[in-house]
C-alpha positions as CSV (number, residue, x, y, z in Angstrom):
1,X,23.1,-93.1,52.7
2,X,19.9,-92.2,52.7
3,X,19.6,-89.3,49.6
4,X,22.7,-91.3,47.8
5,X,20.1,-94.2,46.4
6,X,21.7,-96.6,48.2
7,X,21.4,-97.1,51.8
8,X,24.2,-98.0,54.0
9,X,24.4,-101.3,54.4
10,X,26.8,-102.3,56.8
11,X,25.8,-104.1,59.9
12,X,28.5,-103.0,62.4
13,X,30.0,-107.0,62.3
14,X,33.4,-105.6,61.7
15,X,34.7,-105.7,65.9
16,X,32.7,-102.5,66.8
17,X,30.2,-103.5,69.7
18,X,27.8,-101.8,71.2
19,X,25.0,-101.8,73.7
20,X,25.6,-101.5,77.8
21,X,28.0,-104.0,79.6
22,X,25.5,-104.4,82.9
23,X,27.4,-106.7,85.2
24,X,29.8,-108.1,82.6
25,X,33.2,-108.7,80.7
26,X,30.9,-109.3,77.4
27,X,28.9,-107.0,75.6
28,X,25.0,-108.1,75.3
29,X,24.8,-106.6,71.3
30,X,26.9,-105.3,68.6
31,X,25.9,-102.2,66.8
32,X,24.5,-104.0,63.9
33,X,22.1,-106.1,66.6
34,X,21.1,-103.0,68.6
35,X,20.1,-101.2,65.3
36,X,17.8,-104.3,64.4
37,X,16.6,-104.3,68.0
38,X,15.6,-100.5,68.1
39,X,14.0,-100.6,63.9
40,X,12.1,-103.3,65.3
41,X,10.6,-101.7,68.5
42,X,9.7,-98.0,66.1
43,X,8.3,-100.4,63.5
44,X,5.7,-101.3,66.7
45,X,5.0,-98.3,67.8
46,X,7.1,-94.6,66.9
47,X,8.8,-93.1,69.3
48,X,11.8,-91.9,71.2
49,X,15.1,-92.3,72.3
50,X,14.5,-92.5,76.0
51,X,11.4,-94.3,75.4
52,X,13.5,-96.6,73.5
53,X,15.6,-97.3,76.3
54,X,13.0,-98.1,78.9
55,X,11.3,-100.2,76.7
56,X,14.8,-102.1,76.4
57,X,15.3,-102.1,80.1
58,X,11.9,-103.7,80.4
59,X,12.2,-106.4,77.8
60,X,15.0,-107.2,79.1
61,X,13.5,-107.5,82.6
62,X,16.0,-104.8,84.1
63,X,18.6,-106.6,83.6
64,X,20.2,-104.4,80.1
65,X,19.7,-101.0,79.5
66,X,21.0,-99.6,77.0
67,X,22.8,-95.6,77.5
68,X,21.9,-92.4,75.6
69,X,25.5,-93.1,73.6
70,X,24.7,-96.1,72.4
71,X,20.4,-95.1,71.0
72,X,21.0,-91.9,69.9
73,X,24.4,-93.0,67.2
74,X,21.9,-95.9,66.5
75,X,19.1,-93.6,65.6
76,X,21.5,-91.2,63.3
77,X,22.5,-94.3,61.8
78,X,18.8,-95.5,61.3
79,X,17.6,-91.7,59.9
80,X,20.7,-91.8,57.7
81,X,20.5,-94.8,56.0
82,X,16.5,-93.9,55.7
83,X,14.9,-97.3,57.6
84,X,13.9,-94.6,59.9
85,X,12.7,-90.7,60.1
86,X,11.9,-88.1,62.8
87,X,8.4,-86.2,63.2
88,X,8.8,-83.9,65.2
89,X,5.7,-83.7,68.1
90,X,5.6,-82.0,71.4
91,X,8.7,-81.1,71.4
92,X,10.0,-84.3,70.4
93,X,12.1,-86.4,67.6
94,X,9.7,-89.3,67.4
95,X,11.0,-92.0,64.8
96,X,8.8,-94.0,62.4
97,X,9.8,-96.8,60.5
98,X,9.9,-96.3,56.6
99,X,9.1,-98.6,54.2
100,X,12.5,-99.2,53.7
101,X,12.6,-99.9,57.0
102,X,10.2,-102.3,56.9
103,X,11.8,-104.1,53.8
104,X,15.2,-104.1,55.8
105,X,13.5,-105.8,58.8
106,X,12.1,-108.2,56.8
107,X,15.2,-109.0,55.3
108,X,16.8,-109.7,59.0
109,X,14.3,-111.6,60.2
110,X,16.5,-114.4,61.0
111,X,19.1,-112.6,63.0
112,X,16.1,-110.4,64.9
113,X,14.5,-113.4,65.9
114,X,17.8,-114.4,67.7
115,X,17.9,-110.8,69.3
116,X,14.4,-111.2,70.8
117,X,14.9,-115.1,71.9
118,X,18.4,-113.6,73.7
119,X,16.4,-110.6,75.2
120,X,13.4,-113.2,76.6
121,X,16.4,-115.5,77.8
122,X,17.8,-112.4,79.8
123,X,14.4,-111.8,81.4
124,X,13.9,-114.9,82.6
125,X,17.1,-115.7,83.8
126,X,18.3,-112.1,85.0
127,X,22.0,-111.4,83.8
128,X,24.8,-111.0,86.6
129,X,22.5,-112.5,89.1
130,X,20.5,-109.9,89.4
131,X,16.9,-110.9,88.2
132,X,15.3,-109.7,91.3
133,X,16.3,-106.4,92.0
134,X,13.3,-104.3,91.4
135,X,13.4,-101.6,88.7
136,X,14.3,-98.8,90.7
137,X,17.0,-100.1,92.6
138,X,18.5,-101.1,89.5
139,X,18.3,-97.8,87.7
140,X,19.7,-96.0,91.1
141,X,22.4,-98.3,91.3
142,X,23.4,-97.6,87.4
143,X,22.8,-94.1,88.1
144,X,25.4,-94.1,90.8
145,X,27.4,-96.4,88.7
146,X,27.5,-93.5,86.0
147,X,27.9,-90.5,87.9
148,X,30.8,-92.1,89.6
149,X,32.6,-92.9,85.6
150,X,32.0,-89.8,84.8
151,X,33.4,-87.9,87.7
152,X,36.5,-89.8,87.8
153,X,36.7,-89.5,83.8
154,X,36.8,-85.7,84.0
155,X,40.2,-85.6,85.4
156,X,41.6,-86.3,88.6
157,X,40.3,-86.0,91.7
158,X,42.0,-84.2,95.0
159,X,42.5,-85.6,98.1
160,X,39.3,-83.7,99.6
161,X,37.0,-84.6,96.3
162,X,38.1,-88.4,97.3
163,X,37.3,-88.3,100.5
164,X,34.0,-86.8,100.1
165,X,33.2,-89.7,97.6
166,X,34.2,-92.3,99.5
167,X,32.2,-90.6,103.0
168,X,29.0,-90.5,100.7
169,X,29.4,-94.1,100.0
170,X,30.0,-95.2,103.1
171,X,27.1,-93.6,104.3
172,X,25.0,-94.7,101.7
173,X,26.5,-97.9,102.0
174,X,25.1,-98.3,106.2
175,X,21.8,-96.6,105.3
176,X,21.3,-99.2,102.7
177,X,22.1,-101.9,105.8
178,X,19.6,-100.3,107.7
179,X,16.5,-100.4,105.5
């Protein structure tokens, strides 16, 4: 930890995975990859964590974006283990790489390279067939996609909160047809 002298150096290989699952059964990176991924994109220009995540969505052509759960533990963990730090501006936690940062980066090179061919690959190719939805299509229908898991997470719903859902779907689902 950073403070301790010795940084953290675990790389989140041991079955923990993170990153978004858009249209899939797999995850597209494990913790230790998405860290990499996010050290490399401060090291180009500091910033934060939305900003992070759109810049994500786009390098991956729309097709992965990470969620707030995933960049935010991955910035803790790159603050704590001091690759990273926060200046604060405009109201903002903007992270900058550190030289230790930099040092760690260089060290992955290898395995960063491979995150960067993977995200290219997934921009060309679109993952879950979906290469040519446009943007904002895509981040409505992940919005919906989330508002829905997280209303059915917070408990149960009654017969009359079901029904509403399903009537707003349906509706959007002919206005949609109609467009």
């Amino acid at each position: 930890m950073a403070g301790s002298g010795e940084p953290r150096r675990h790389h989140g290989r041991g079955g923990h995975h993170g990153g978004g699952r858009r249209g899939g059964r797999h995850r597209l990176f494990d913790y230790g990859e998405m860290r990499l991924l996010v050290l490399s994109l401060i090291a180009q220009k500091p910033t934060y964590g939305y900003e992070l995540i759109r810049m994500i969505e786009e390098k991956f052509g729309g097709s992965y974006a990470p969620s707030p759960g995933v960049i935010y533990p991955t910035l803790t963990w790159l603050d704590e283990a001091g690759y990273a730090r926060i200046v604060e501006a405009d109201g903002r936690k903007n992270y900058h790489i550190t030289p230790e940062g930099e040092a760690f980066l260089a060290a992955s090179r290898a395995a960063l390279d491979e995150i960067l061919s993977r995200a290219a690959t997934g921009a060309a190719e679109g993952r879950g067939g979906r290469k040519d939805v446009p943007m904002p299509v895509m981040r409505g229908m992940e919005n919906l996609r989330t508002a829905l898991r997280l209303r059915l997470r917070n408990g149960g719903l009654d017969t009359e909160a079901e029904e509403k859902i399903a009537a707003l779907l349906d509706d959007a689902a002919r206005a949609i047809g109609q467009v």
